[in-house]
N, C-alpha and C positions, 0 to 999 in steps of 0.2 A: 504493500500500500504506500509506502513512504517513499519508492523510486515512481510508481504510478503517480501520485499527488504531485513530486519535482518533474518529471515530465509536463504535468497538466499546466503548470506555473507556466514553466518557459515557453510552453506552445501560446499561452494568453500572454505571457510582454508580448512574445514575437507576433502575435495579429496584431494587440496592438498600438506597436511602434509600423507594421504597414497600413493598418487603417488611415493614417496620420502622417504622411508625408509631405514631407517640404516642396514647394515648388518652385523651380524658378522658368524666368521667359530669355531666351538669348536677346540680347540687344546689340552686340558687337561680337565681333571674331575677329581678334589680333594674331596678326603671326611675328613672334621675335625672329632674333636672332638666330642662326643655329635650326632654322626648321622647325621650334617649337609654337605649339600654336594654343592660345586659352579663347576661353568662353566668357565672356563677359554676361552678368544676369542686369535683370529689372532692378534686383536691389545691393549693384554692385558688387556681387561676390564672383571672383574667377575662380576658376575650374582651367587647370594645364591636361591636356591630352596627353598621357603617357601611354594609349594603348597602342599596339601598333597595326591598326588597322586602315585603311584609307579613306574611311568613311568619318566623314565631319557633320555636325549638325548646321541648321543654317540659322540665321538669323529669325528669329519669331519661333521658333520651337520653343513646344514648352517641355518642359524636362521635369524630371521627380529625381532624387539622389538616393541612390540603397548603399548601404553599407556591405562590401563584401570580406570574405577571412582575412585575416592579418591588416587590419584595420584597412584596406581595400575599400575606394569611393569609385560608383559606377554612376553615370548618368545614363538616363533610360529615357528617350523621347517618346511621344505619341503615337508613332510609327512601330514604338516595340524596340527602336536598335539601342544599344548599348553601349557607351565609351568609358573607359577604366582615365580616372582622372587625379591629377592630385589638387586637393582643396590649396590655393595660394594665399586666399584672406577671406 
């Protein structure tokens, strides 16, 4: 019972902290130096692309942020794609 009840727990945070996601809207796409490229949101927060996929979101996407293992941030648009990001500010 006491491993069934600590499963039960963690499965109700885990709904829900996704019930409850943050959003953000792209407003800009900068690209630095070096080929690196970040997401600028509606409320100022960048997102660095470190996955290595070639797919970019565009400007007016809206996004939601999950958390993936080993502190791992993913952005997930509308569309379902996913980019592995590092939070900058």
């Amino acid at each position: 019972d006491v491993v069934v009840n600590a499963l039960n727990e963690s499965v109700d945070r885990i709904i829900k902290k996704e019930d409850d996601p943050t959003r953000y809207t792209v407003t800009r796409i900068v690209r630095k130096y070096g080929g690196k490229i970040e997401f600028v949101t509606d409320n100022d927060r960048r997102f660095r692309k470190i996955s290595t996929s070639d797919y970019l979101f565009e400007v007016g996407d809206v996004l939601v942020a999950k958390r993936g293992v080993f502190e791992s941030v993913f952005l997930i648009n509308q569309d379902g794609k996913r980019i592995k990001v590092k939070i900058v500010n």
